[in-house]
C-alpha positions as CSV (number, residue, x, y, z in Angstrom):
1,X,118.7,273.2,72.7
2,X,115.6,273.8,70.5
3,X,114.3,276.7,69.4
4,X,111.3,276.0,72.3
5,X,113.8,275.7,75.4
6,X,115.2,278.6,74.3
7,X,112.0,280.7,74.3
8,X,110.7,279.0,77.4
9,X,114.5,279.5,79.3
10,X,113.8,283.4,78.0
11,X,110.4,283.8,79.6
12,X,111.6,281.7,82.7
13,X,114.5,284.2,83.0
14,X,111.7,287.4,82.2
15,X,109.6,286.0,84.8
16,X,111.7,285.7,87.3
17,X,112.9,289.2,86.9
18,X,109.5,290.4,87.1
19,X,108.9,288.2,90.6
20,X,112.0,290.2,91.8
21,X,110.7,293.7,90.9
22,X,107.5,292.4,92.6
23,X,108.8,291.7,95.4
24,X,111.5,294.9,95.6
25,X,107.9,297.1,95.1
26,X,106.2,295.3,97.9
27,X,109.6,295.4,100.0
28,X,108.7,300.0,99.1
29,X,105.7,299.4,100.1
30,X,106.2,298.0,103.2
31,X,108.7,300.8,104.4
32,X,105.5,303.3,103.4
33,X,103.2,301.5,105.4
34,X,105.9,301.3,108.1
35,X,106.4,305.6,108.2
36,X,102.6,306.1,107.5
37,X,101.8,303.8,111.1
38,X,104.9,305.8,112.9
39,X,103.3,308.7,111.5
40,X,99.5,308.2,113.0
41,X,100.9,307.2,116.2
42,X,102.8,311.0,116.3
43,X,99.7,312.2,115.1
44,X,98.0,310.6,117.8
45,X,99.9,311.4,120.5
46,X,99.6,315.2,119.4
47,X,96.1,315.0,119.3
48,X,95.8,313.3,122.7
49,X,98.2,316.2,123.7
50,X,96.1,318.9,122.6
51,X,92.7,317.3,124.1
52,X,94.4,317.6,127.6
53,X,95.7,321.4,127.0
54,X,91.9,322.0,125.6
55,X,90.1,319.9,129.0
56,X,92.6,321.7,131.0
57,X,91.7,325.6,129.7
58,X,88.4,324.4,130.5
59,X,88.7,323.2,133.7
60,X,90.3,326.4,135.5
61,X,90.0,330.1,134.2
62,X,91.7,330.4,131.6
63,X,91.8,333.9,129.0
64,X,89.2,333.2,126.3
65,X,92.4,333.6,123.6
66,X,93.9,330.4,125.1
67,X,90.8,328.5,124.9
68,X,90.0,329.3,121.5
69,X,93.7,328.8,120.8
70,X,93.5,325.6,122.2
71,X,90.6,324.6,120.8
72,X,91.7,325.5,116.4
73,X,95.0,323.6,117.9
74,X,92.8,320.3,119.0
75,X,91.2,320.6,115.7
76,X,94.3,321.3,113.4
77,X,95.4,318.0,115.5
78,X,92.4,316.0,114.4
79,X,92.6,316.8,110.5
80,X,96.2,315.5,110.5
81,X,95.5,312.5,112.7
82,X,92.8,311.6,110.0
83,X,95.1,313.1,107.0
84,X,97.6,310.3,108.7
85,X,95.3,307.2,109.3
86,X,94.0,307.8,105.5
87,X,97.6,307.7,104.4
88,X,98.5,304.6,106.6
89,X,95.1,303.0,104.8
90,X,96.3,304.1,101.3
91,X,99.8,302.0,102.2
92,X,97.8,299.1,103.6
93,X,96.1,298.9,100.5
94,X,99.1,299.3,98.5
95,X,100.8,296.5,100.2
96,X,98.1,294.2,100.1
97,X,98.1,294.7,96.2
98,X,101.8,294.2,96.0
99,X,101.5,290.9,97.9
100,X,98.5,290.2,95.7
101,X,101.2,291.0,92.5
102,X,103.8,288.7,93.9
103,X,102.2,285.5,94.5
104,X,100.8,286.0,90.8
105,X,104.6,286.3,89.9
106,X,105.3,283.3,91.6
107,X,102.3,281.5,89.9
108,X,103.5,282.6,86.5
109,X,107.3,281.6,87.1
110,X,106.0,278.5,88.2
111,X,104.2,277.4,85.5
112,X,107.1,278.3,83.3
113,X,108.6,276.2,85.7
114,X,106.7,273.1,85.3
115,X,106.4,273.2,81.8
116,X,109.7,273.4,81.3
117,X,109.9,270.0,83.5
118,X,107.7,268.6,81.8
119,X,108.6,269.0,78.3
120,X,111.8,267.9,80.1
121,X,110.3,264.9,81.1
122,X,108.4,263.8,77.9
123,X,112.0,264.3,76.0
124,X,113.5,261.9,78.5
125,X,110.5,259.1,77.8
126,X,111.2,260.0,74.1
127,X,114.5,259.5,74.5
128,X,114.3,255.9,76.6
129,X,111.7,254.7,73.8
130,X,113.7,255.4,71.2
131,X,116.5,253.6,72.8
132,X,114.4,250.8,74.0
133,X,113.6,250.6,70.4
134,X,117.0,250.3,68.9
135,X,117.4,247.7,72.0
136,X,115.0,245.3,70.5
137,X,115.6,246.3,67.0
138,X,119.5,245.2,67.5
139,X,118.2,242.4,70.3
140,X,116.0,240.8,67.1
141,X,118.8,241.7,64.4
142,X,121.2,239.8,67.0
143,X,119.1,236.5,67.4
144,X,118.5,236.5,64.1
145,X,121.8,236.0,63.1
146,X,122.2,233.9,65.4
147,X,119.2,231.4,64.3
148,X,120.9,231.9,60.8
149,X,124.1,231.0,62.2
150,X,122.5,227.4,63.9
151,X,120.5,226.6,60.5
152,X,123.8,227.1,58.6
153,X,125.3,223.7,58.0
């Protein structure tokens, strides 16, 4: 093998290594965007919980305490909810830029790829020319000796 193969097998094998840790990192950040949706929809249903507890202290009499109790609890609901849908965009993102990093993985192992295919190609038409030459060269060796061979008395 010459000295290019083996450079170009090398790189082939470093980038397909680097396609796998591409593809483990958006297989991590898949799992994060998976938790971050559970955790909005918890967050969600808390904070629809807490809306009902608050339109319920205000529609019978309630102590004044368990309003305003209600009330911080509705809010303290809200902040995590958004807390929670900013994280879940955050992972979103994050995924989108792993995929993003993966199919430029797979671009780059590909045109490894088909450069090592076609050098592998050219040395096969080097290869059949060179034969084809030696063909003729022996074919015109061949009837030459044989047109010496007839004129021979």
């Amino acid at each position: 093998m010459t000295q290019r193969k083996k450079r170009l097998s090398r790189l082939c094998e470093h980038r397909q290594h680097q396609l796998d840790l591409k593809v483990g990192k958006l297989s991590e950040m898949r799992l994060v965007e998976q938790k971050a949706g559970v955790q909005v929809e918890q967050e969600r249903r808390e904070y629809e919980r807490a809306e009902r507890e608050r339109s319920e202290a205000v529609s019978r009499p309630v102590a004044v305490g368990h309003f305003a109790d209600a009330n911080v609890f509705l809010q303290s609901c809200a902040k995590r909810c958004e807390l929670a849908e900013q994280a879940l965009a955050r992972a979103l993102k994050a995924v989108h830029k792993a995929q993003i990093d993966v199919v430029a993985a797979k671009n780059d192992l590909r045109k490894i790829q088909l450069l090592t295919e076609r050098l592998a190609k050219e040395d096969q038409a080097s290869a059949a020319r060179v034969e084809q030459r030696l063909g003729d060269e022996f074919a015109a060796r061949r009837a030459a000796d044989t047109q010496k061979r007839r004129s021979e008395p």
